[in-house]
DRENTORPA-403981 format. One record per residue: x, y, z of N, C-alpha, C in turn. Coordinates in steps of 0.02 Angstrom, whole numbers, plus 50000, padded with zeros to 5 digits. Atoms other than C-alpha are relative to their C-alpha. Layout:
XYZXYZXYZ/...
This chain:
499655006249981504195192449472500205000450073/499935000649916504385187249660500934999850010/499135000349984506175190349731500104997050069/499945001549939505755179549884500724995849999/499265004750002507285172349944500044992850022/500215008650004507515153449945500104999350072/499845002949938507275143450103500134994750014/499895006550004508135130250153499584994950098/500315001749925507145119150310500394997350042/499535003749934508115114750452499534993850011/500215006249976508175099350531499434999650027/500584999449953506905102450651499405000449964/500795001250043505595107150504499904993449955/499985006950061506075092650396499824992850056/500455005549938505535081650568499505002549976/500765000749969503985090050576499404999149927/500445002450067503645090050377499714992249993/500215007750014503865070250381499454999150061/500465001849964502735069550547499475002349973/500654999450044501455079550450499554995749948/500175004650043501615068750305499654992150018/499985006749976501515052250405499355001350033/500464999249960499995058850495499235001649941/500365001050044499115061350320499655007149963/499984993950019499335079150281500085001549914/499514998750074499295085550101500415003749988/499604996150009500685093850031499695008349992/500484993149990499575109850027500034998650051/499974996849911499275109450207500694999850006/499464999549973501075105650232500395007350002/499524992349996501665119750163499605006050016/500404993649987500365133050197500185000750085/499675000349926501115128050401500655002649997/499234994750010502785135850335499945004549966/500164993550069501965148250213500564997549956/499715002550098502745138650054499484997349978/500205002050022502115132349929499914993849993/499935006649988501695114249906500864998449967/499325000850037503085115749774500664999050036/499154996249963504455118649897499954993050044/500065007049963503685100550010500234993949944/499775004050041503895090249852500604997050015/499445002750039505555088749819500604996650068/499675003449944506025083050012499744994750013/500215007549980504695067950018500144999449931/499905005150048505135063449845500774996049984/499755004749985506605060049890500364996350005/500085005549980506525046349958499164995649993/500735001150023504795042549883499455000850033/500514997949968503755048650009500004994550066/499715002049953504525037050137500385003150023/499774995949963505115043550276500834996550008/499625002349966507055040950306500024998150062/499985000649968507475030550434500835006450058/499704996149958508555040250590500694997250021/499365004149995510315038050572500195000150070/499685000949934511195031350743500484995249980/499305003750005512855024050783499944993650037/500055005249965513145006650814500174999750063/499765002849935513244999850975500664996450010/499645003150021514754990650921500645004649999/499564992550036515695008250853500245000350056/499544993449958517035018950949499545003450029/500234993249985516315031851035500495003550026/499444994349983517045048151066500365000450056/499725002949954517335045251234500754996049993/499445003650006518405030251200500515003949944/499624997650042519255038151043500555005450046/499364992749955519995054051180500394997650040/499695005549933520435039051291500494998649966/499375000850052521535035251136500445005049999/499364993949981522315051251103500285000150046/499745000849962522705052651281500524993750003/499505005649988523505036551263500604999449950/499304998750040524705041451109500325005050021/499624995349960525075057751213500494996450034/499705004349923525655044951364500484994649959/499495005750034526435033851223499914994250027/500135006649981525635019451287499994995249928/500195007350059525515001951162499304999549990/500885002050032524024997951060499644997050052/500005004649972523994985651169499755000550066/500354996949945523914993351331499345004149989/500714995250013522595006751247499454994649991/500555003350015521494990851204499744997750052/500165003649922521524982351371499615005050039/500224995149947520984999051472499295001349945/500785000150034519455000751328499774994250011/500525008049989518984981651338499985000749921/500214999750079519254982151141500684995649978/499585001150045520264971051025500375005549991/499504995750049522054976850972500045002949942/500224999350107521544975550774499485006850032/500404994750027520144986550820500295007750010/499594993649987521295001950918500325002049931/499524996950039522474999150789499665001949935/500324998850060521485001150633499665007250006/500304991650008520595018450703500485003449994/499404995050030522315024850719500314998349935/499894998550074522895020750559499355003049964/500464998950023521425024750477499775008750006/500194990649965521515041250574500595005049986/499504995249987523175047650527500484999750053/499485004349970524325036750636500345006150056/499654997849955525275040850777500095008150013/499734991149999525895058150734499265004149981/500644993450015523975066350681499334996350037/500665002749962522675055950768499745005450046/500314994649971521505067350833499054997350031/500685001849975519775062450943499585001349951/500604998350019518505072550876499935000849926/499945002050077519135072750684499944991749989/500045005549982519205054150718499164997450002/500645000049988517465054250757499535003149950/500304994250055516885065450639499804995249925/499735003350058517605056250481499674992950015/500615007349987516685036650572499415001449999/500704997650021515165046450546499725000649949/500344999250085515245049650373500264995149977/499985003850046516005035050322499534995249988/500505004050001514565024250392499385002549973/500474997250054513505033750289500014997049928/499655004050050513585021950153499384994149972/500565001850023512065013850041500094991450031/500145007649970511654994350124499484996249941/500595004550071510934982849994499504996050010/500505003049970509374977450013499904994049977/500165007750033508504960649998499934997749922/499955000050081508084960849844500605001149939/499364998250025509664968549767500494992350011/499735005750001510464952949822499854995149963/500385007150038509314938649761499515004049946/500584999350086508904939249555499634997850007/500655003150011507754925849589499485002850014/500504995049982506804935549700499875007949990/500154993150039506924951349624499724998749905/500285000950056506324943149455499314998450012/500825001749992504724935649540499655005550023/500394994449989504374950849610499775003749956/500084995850081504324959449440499374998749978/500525006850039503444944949379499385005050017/500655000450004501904946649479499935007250012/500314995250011501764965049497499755004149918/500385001350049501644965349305499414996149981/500975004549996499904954449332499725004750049/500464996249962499484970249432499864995950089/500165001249929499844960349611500185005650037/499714994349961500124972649757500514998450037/499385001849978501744971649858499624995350056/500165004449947500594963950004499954993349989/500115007150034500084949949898500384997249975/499155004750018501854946249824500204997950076/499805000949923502414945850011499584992249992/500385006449968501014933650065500054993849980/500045005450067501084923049900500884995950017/499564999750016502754922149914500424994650080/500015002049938502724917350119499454991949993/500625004950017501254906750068500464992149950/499695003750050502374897349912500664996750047/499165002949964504204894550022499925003150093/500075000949928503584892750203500804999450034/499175004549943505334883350277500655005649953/499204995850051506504896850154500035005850006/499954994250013506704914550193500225004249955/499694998350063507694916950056499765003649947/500674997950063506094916849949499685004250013/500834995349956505154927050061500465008249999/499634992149984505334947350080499405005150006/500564996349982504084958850142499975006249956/500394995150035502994971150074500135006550003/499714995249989503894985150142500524999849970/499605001150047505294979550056500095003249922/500104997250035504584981149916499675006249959/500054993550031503714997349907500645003850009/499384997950017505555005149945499994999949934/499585000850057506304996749819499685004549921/500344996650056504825006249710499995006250018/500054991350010504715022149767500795005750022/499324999049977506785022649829500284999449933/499385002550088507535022949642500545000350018/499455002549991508975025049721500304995050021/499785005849987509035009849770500324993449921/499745003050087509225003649572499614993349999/500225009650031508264986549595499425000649982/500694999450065506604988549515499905005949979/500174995350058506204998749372499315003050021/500464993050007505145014149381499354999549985/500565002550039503975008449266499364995750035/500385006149985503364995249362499535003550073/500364995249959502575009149486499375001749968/500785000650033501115009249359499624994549983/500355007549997500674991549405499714999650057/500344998549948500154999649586499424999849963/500675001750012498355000549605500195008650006/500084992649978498835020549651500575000649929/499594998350055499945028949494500365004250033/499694994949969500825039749627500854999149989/499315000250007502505042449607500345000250081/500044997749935502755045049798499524995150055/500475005449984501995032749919499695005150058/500304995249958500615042350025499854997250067/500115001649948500205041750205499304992750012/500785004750013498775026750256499535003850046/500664999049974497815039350355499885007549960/500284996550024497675050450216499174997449981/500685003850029495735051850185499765000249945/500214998150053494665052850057499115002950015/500944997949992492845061350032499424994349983/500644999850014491185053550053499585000949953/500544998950040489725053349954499364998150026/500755003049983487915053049982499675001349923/500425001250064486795050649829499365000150007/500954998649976485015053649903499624995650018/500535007149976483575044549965499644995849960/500235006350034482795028949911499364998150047/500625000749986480905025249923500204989550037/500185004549986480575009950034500654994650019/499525003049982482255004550077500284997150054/499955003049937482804991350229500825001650000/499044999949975484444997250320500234995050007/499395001249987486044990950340499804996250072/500035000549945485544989750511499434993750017/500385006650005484064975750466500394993249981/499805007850016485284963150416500244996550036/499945006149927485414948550505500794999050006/499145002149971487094944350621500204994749969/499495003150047487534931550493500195001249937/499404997150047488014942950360500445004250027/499544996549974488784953350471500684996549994/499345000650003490184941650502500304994149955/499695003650057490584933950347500144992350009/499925008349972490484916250416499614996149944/500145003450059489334911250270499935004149933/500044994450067489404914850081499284999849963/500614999250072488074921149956499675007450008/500254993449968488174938350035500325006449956/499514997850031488734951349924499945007550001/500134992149985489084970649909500215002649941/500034999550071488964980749760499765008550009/499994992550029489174999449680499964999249908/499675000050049489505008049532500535002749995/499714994349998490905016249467500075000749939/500384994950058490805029449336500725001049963/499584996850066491775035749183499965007949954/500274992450023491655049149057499554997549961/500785001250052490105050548933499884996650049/500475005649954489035043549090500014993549967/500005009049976489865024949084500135000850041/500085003949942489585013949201500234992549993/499915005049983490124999349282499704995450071/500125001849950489234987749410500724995650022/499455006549993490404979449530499674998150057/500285002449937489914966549650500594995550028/499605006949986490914955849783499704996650060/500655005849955490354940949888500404999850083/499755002949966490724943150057500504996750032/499575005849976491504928050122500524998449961/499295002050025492724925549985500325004749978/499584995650040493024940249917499885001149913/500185002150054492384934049748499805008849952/500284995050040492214947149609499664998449941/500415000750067490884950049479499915006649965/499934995750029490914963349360499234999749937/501005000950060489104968449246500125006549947/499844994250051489424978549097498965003450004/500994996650009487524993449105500375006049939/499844995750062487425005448971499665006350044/500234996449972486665017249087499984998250074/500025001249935486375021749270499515002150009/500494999250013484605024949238499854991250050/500205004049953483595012649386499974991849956/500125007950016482944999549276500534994549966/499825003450055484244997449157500694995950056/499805001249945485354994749324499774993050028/500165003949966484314982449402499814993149944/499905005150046484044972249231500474995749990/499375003550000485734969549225500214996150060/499695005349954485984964149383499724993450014/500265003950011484644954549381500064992249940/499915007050027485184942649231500604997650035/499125001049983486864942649296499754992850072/500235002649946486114936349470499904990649998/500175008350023485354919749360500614996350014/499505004950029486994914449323500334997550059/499615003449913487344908649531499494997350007/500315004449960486754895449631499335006950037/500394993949950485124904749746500394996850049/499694999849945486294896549881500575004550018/499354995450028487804909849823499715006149992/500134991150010486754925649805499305001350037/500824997649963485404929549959499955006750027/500264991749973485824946650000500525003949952/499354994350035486704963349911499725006050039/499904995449977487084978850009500195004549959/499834993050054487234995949895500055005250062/500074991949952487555013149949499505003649988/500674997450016486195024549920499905005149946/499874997950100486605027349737498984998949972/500575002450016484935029049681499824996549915/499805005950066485365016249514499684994950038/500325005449982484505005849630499235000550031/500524997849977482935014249664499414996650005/500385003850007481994999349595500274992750022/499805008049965482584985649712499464995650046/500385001949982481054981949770499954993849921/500265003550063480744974449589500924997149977/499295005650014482594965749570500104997150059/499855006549965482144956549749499504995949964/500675003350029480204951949661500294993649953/499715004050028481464944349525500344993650019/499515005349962482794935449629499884998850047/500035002749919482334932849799500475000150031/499294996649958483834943649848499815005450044/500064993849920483684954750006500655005149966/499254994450023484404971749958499955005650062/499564994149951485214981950109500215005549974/499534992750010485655000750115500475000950044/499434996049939487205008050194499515006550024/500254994149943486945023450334500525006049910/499754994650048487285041650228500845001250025/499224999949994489125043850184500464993250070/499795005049971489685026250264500294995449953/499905001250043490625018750125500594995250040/499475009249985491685005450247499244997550027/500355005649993490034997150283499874995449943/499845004950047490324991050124500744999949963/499215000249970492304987950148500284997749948/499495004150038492744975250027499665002749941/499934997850048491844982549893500275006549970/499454993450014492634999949907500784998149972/499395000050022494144992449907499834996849937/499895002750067493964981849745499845004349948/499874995850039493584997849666500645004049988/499244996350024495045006149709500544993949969/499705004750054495884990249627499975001949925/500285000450067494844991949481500215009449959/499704994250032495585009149456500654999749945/499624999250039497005003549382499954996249929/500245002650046496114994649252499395003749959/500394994950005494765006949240500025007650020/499674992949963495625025649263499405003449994/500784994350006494345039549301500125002749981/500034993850061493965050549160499894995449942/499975003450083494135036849039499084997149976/500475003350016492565029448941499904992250011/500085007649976491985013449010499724995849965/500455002850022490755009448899500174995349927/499565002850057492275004048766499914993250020/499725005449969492274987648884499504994049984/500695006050036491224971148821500104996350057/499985005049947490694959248959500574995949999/499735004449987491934948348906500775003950022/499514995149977493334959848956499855000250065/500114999249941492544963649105499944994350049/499825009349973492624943649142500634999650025/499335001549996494284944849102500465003750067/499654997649957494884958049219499564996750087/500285003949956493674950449356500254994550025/499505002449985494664935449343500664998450027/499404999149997496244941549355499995002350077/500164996849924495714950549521499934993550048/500085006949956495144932449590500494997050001/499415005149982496564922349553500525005650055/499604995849955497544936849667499994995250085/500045003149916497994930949840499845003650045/500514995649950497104939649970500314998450072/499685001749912498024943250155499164998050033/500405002449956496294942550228499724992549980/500105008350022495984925450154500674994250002/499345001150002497824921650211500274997149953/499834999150055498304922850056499944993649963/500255005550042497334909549967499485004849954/500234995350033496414917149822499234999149999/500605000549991494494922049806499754994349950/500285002850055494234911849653500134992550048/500115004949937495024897149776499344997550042/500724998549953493584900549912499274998949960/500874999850020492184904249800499944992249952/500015004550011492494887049701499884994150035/500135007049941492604875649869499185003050009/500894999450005490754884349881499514997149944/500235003150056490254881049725499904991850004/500035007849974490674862449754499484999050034/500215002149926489954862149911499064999349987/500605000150026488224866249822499634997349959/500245005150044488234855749691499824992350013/
C-alpha cells in the first residue's frame, strides 16, 4: 500500500490545471504534468463542473485599504464621520457603517477591516434563472425534448425579441447544469445533453479520425462544383454510418442547405445492402432535393457507381481522415448519440422510430439557420418544387 503523502495544489497549479483544462487537455495529461493521478484533477474541475471559476476582484465601488488606514488614522485624530468622509470623497452612511460594522470606535482596525470585506463579499449571487420560474420551467421544458442550451437560448431570443426577461444565454445555462450548487436545475436533466458528461469539457478537446480504405473509381471532394460548396442551394446532402453492437448500423444523411435530417434503417454494412437502402430511400424526394451525397471513405459505399446508375445522384468522397468536410453530418451524429449510445444494438430500431427521432431533430432550432428549424427550410423547398 502506497504511503504517498497527500498534496494539496497551490494556487498557482490550480491556474495552470484550469489553463490546461481550457486548452483541451485530458485529465491524464493533466496530471501526469504534476505526477498525479488523473484521480487527484477530478475533484478540482468537478467542482464547479468543469467550468472554470471566474477570478474574484473587488469592486470598484468597495473601500480599499488605503482609504480604510485613512480611517483609522482618522479615529486616532478623533476626527467626525463626517470630516473622515469629506477627505475620502465618500458618503457619511458609507464611513459610518464600515466602522460599525468593524467594531466601532474603540476596535476598528485597517487591515482586519479589510480582511473581514473580503470574505463577506464572498457570497453566492443568484443567477438568471434562479430568479424567473417561468424561465427556468421553459428551460426544463425543452431540454427534456433533448434541445441543447444553444438552441433554448436562440429559440428563446427568437420567441421574445423586445423582452429580456424571457431570454438567457446558453452559458447560463450550462452553469446552472454542471454548477449544482447553484440548486436551479436538476441533475438529471444533464442526460438530455447530447454529451452524458457530468463535467462540461473543453471545445478544443479533440477527437480521433478515421480512415476506412480505398474505394474503386471514386470522384473527390475536390470535383464538386462551387455550388455545393456554399450551401446557397438545396438537394445537396452528406451522409455516414454509425455503428452499434452485433454490427448494427445506421445510415444518416443531411441536406446541406437546411440542415434537413434523414435517417435509413440497413441490416448490414455490406456494399449493396447499403446502397439499396439508400437508394429506395432516395425515391421518396423530389430529383430537385437530392443531386449530390458526399460520404467518407467508408467503404459501405463501394458500389456508388451503381446507386448514381439508379438515381442520378453524384456521389463525392471526403480527403483521408477529413471528417469536417462533411461538418453538418458529423455533427448530427454526435446528436444522434444521445438517442443512439455506442455499444448499444441498433438494429432493435424500425424505420418508423428512426422517422420519429429524425423528426424530432428537425423541428430543433438551429443557430446556423438563426434559429429557424430544418424541417422549416426544407418545407419552404419542398413548396418551392411543387
Amino acid at each position: 500500500m502506497s504511503n504517498r503523502r497527500r498534496i494539496y495544489f497551490t494556487s498557482e497549479q490550480k491556474s495552470a490545471i484550469w489553463d490546461r483544462w481550457q486548452r483541451g487537455e485530458s485529465m491524464s495529461s493533466i496530471g501526469r504534468s504534476f505526477d498525479r493521478d488523473s484521480s487527484s484533477i477530478y475533484p478540482l474541475l468537478s467542482r464547479t463542473g468543469g467550468i472554470r471559476p471566474p477570478n474574484r476582484k473587488r469592486s470598484n465601488l468597495a473601500l480599499t485599504l488605503v482609504e480604510r488606514e485613512e480611517i483609522s488614522r482618522g479615529i486616532v485624530a478623533e476626527r467626525s464621520i463626517r470630516s473622515m468622509a469629506s477627505l475620502l470623497g465618500r458618503s457619511p452612511s458609507t464611513v459610518s457603517r464600515e466602522v460599525c460594522r468593524n467594531g466601532g470606535y474603540d476596535q476598528y482596525r485597517a487591515a482586519v477591516a479589510d480582511e473581514q470585506a473580503w470574505v463577506r463579499a464572498r457570497r453566492p449571487k443568484r443567477c438568471k434563472l434562479a430568479a424567473h420560474a417561468w424561465l427556468r420551467r421553459a428551460v426544463a421544458r425543452q431540454l427534456r425534448l433533448n434541445w441543447s442550451p444553444e438552441q433554448i437560448a436562440g429559440w428563446l431570443k427568437r420567441t421574445h425579441p423586445e423582452d429580456e426577461a424571457y431570454q438567457v444565454s446558453h452559458e447560463t445555462i450550462y452553469r446552472s447544469l454542471f454548477v449544482q450548487a447553484r440548486g436551479v436545475l436538476k441533475k438529471e436533466l444533464v442526460q438530455h445533453l447530447r454529451s452524458k458528461r457530468t463535467i462540461r469539457r473543453s471545445k478544443h478537446a479533440t477527437q480521433k479520425g478515421n480512415d476506412h480504405g480505398q474505394i474503386k473509381n471514386m470522384i473527390s471532394i475536390r470535383e464538386r462544383p462551387a455550388s455545393v460548396e456554399d450551401r446557397a442551394v438545396p438537394g445537396h446532402w452528406e451522409g455516414d454510418l454509425i455503428s452499434g453492437s452485433k454490427n448494427s448500423y445506421i445510415a444518416t444523411l443531411v441536406e446541406r442547405h437546411t440542415r434537413y435530417v434523414m435517417l435509413v434503417k440497413v441490416d448490414n454494412k455490406e456494399t449493396l445492402t447499403v446502397v439499396s437502402a439508400l437508394t429506395k430511400h432516395a425515391k421518396k424526394l423530389p430529383t430537385e432535393l437530392y443531386k449530390s451525397l458526399t460520404w467518407d471513405r467508408g467503404k459501405e459505399l463501394a458500389a456508388h457507381r451503381q446507386f448514381t446508375l439508379a438515381t442520378d445522384i453524384d456521389v463525392y468522397f471526403c480527403d483521408p481522415q477529413s471528417p469536417w468536410q462533411r461538418g453538418s453530418n458529423e455533427n448530427t451524429n454526435g446528436l444522434l448519440r444521445q438517442y443512439f449510445p455506442k455499444g448499444t444494438d441498433l438494429s432493435v430500431h424500425s424505420q418508423a422510430h428512426l422517422n420519429k427521432v429524425a423528426r424530432q431533430l428537425n423541428e430543433r432550432p438551429r443557430k446556423t439557420l438563426e434559429f429557424a428549424t430544418p424541417a422549416e427550410k426544407f418545407n419552404k423547398c419542398v413548396a418551392l418544387t411543387g
